[in-house]
N, C-alpha and C positions, 0 to 999 in steps of 0.2 A: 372161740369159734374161728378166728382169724389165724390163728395157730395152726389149727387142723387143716382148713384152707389150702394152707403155707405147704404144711407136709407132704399136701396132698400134692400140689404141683410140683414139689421138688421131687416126687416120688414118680410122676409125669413127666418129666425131664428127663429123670434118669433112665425112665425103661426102654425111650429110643435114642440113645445118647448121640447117633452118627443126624440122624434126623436134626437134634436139638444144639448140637456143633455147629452143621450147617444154618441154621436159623440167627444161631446169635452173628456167625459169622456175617450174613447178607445184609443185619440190623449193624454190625459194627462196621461195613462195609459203607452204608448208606447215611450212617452218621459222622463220621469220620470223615466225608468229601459235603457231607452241607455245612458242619459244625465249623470246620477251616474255613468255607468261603464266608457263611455267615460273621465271623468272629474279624475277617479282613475287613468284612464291607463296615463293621460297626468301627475296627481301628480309624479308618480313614476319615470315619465321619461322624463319631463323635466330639462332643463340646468338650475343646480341651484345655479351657479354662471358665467352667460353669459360674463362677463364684461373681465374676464381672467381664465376660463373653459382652453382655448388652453394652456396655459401657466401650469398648475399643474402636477404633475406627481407623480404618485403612484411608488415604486421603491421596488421591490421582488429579493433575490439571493435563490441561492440553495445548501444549505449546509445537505438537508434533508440524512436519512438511506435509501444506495442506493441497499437497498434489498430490497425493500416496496415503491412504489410508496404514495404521498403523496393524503390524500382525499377530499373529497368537492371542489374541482377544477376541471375545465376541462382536459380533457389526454394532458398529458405536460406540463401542466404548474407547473410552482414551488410553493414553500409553498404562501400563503395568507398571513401570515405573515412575519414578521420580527423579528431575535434575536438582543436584547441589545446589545451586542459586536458588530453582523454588521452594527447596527444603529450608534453607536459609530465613529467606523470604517468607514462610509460611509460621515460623517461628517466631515473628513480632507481633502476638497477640495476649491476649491475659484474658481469653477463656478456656480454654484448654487447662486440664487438671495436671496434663504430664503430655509429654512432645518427648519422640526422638526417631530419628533416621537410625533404619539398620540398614546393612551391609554387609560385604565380605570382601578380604583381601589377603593377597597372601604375604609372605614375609620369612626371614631365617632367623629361628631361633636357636641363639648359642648359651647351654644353660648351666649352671653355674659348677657342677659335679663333671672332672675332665673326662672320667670313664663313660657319659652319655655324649652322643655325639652329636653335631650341629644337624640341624634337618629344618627342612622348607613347612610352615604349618598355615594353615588358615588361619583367620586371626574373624572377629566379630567387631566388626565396627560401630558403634551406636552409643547414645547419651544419657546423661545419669537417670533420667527418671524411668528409662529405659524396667529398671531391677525394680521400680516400686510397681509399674502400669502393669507388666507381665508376670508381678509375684513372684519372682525369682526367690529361692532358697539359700540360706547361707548357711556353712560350716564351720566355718571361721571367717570376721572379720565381717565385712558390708561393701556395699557398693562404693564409689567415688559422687565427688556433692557437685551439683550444676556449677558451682563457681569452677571446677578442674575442665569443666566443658569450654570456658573462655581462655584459661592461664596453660591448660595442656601439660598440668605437671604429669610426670613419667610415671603412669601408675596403669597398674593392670588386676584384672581377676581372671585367676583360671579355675578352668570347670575342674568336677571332680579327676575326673581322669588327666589332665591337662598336671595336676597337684600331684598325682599316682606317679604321673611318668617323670617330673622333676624332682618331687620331694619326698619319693616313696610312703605319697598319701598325708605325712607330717602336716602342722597346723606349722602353714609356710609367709604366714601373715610377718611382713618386715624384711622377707629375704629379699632377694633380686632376681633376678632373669633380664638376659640383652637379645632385644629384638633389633635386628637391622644395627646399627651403629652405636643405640641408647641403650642404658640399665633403667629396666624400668620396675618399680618396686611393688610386688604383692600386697592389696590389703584387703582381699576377700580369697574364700573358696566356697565353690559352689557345694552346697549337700547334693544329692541327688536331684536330679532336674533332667526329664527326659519328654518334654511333651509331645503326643499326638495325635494330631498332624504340628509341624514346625509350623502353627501359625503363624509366628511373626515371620517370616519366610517362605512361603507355599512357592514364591516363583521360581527360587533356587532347590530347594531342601524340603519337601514337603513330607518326606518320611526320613528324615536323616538324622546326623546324633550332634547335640550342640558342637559348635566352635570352642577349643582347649583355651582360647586367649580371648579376651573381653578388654578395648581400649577404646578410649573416649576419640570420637567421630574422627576430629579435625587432623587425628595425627595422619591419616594421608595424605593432607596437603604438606609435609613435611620430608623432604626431597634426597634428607637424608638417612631417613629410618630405611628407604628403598622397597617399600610396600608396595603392592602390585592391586589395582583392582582387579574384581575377580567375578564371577557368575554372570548372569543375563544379561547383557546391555544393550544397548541400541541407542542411536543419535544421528544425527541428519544437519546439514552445517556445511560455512568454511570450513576447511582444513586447517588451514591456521588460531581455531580457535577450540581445537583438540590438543595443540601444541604446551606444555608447563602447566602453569594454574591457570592458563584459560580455559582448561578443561572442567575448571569447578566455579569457572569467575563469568562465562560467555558459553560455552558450550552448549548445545542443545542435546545432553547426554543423559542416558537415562539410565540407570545403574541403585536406586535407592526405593527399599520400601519405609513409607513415612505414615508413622503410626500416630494418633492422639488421644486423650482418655475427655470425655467429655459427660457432665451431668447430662443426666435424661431431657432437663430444660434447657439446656443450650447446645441441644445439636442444631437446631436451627439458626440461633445465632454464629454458629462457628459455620454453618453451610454458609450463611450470605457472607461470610468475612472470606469466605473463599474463593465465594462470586468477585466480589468487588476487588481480592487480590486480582484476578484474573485481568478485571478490568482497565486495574493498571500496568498491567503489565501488557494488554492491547494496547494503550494509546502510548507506552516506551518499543511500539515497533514489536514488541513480539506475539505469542498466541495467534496466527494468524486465521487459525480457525474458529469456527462459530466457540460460542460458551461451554466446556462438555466437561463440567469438571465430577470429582464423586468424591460421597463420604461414605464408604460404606462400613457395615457395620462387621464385625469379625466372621462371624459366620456366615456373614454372605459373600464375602471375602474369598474364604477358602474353600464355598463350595462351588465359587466360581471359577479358581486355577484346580482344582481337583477334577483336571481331566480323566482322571481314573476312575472316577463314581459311578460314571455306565456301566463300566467295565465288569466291575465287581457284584454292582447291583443283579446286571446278569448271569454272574457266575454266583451268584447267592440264590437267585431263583430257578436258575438250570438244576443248583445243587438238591436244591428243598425236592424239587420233583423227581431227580434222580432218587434221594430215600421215599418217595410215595412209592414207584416203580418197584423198588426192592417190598417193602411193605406189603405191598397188594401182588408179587407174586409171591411173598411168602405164606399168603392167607390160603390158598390151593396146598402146600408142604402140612401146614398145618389144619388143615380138614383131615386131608388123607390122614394123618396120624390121630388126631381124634374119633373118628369113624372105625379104627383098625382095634381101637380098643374097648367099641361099642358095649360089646357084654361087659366088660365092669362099670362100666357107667348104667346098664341095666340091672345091675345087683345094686348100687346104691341109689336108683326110683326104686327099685321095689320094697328096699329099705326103710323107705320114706323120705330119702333125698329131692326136695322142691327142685323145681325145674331151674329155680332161679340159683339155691343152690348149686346146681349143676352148671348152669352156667359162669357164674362167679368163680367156682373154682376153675374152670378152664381160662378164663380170662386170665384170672390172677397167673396160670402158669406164661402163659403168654406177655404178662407185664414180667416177670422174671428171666423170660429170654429178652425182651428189652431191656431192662436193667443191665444184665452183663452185655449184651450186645454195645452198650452205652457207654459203660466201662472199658472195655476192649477199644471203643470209635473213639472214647475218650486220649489213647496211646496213641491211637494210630493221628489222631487228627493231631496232633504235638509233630510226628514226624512231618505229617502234611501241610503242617506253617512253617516251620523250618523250611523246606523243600520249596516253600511258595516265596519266602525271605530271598534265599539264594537265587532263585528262579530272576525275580527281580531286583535285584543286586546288582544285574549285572550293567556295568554304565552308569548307576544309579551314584549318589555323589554321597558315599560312606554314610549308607543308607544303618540303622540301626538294627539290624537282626534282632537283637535283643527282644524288642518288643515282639514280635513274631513268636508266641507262645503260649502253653495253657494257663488262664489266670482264673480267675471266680466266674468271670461273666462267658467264658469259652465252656467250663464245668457246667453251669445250670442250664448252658444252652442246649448241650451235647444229653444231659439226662431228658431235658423235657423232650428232647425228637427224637430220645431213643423210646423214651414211654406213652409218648404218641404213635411211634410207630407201630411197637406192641401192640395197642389198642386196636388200631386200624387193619394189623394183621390178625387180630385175633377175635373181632367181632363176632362175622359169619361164625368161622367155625365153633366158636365156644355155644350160640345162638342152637348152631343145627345141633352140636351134644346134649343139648337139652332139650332136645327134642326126640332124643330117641327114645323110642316106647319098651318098656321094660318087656311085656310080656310076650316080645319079638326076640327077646336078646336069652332070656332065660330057658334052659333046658332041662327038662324033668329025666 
């Protein structure tokens, strides 16, 4: 019976075919701009390490100038970042599962094939347990061990691309690469590793593509690799104690996000250790503002520098009612074309075609201009993430296009609001077709 149904509306389709062109078009019109904003609003703000998201903690004190509140944060909260000394500092504990400062800095990499030429690269500053906390991926090789975090042997891991551009992708575990002055030796590659949002980074990089070089924290204090720090900063101070390493020894510079991995039973314990660090570091003259320190937890983290989530949130919901708007003037296109063809839907009541028959079929044609409607909003909404990538790209700090694309969860999104929207176009009208009275429609 489902078959015939079928036939039936494809045979409904076909006989106003300009009619039924424009319908799918206004259904792929109206999916194609909610499908794209929906599918951003969910990149930005999904959990983009599910497996232990509860367990991360972003970890902020407040040593800021208590004449000036600090900026781009909400009223109250303390600095966004972190200084070198309290990350230091905040690292003499043994409740913490995994501890490490990340960062950014730049640097010139001179690499070991004469035909690729020297270039200035970002580099990923942060420490070993770094690759265990955030589940990093490996291709070849593994991360460096917390003892390279004290001794600063010359070692690096480059991301997948990072290996592509030096060693034409090769498993490069043993070779070399000179960053700055030093050879420093490969013994990881990253597999694929693209997460989003860059939660361990929302304040630089929140939609960006990792760092090509991964090297253990401390080599910035090392004067002669010639590394430049890099992204957000802010500090408040003598001058003279921005000057060499007193910008990592005295400085009140704030340039690091300091991340923790903590069981579910001792975030408490590692809050008060964070209090009481504070403490003492009031009565050594600094902190001079009240207690305002935080442990928050990763997702509240990142939905709290993800100034973009109004943004999109609105352009998801402008979007959704832009396809109601197409939908419910489509229901009008499709009366009128139901109604026009009255007398054969009057031959099959008199047939003995149930009302409800009657209307099933008509619906069902109207889920089939959804469908392809959906299909077609499905292309077009691919060109409309792309378009919305580059749109914001621009300025944006080698932001990942990539991800900006149709994947499963864009596909199921795009069919369920095409076949809702069918539904919704095709109510009424299918409703009033079964309500025509045959012996109105029939001619002796």
């Amino acid at each position: 019976m489902f078959g015939f149904h079928l036939k039936m509306a494809w045979l409904g389709i076909s006989r106003a075919p300009w009619i039924s062109v424009i319908s799918i078009g206004a259904i792929a019109l109206g999916v194609a701009v909610s499908t794209s904003m929906t599918s951003l609003h969910h990149l930005f703000t999904q959990d983009p390490i599910p497996e232990k998201s509860d367990r991360l903690f972003n970890v902020r004190t407040d040593s800021w100038d208590p004449d000036r509140d600090f900026f781009a944060v909400p009223p109250g909260e303390p600095p966004k970042a972190q200084t070198y000394r309290d990350m230091k500092g905040l690292m003499e504990n043994d409740i913490a599962l995994g501890q490490t400062g990340v960062a950014n800095a730049t640097g010139f990499v001179f690499p070991k094939y004469p035909q690729i030429r020297p270039y200035q690269s970002l580099i990923r500053l942060c420490h070993a347990d770094f690759f265990s906390m955030f589940n990093v991926p490996f291709k070849y090789g593994g991360p460096w061990s917390r003892d390279v975090d004290q001794s600063l042997e010359a070692v690096v891991v480059l991301s997948q691309d990072g290996n592509q551009k030096l060693f034409g992708g090769d498993n490069s575990v043993g070779e070399s690469v000179r960053i700055g002055t030093r050879e420093f030796t490969v013994i990881g590659v990253l597999d694929e590793f693209q997460p989003m949002p860059l939660y361990y980074d929302v304040v630089n990089s929140l939609g960006g593509k990792i760092r090509d070089f991964f090297v253990p924290f401390d080599f910035i204090r090392q004067p002669d690799l010639e590394l430049s720090i890099w992204g957000d900063t802010d500090g408040w101070g003598p001058g003279e104690t921005f000057q060499g390493d007193n910008l990592f020894t005295q400085a009140e510079f704030y340039w690091i996000q300091y991340w923790v991995e903590l069981a579910p039973a001792n975030v408490a314990d590692y809050e008060q250790f964070v209090d009481d660090y504070a403490r003492e570091q009031k009565a050594l003259g600094r902190f001079p503002r009240p207690l305002n320190n935080r442990v928050t937890p990763l997702l509240g983290w990142v939905s709290e520098r993800n100034f973009g989530l109004g943004m999109t949130r609105a352009m998801m919901i402008i979007s959704i009612l832009f396809l109601a708007v197409c939908a419910i003037n489509l229901s009008g296109l499709l009366l009128g074309k139901f109604l026009a063809r009255s007398s054969i839907t009057g031959v099959h009541r008199a047939l003995g075609a149930s009302r409800r028959a009657i209307f099933l079929q008509h619906l069902l044609e109207c889920e089939l201009i959804g469908f392809s409607g959906g299909a077609l909003g499905l292309l077009l909404a691919f060109g409309g993430l792309r378009w919305v990538a580059r749109a914001i790209s621009i300025g944006a700090d080698r932001l990942n296009t990539d991800l900006f694309t149709v994947d499963g969860f864009t596909a199921v999104i795009a069919f369920v609001f095409a076949l809702v929207a069918g539904m919704v176009a095709g109510l009424y009208p299918s409703w009033r077709a079964g309500r025509v009275a045959p012996a109105l429609q029939l001619k002796v």
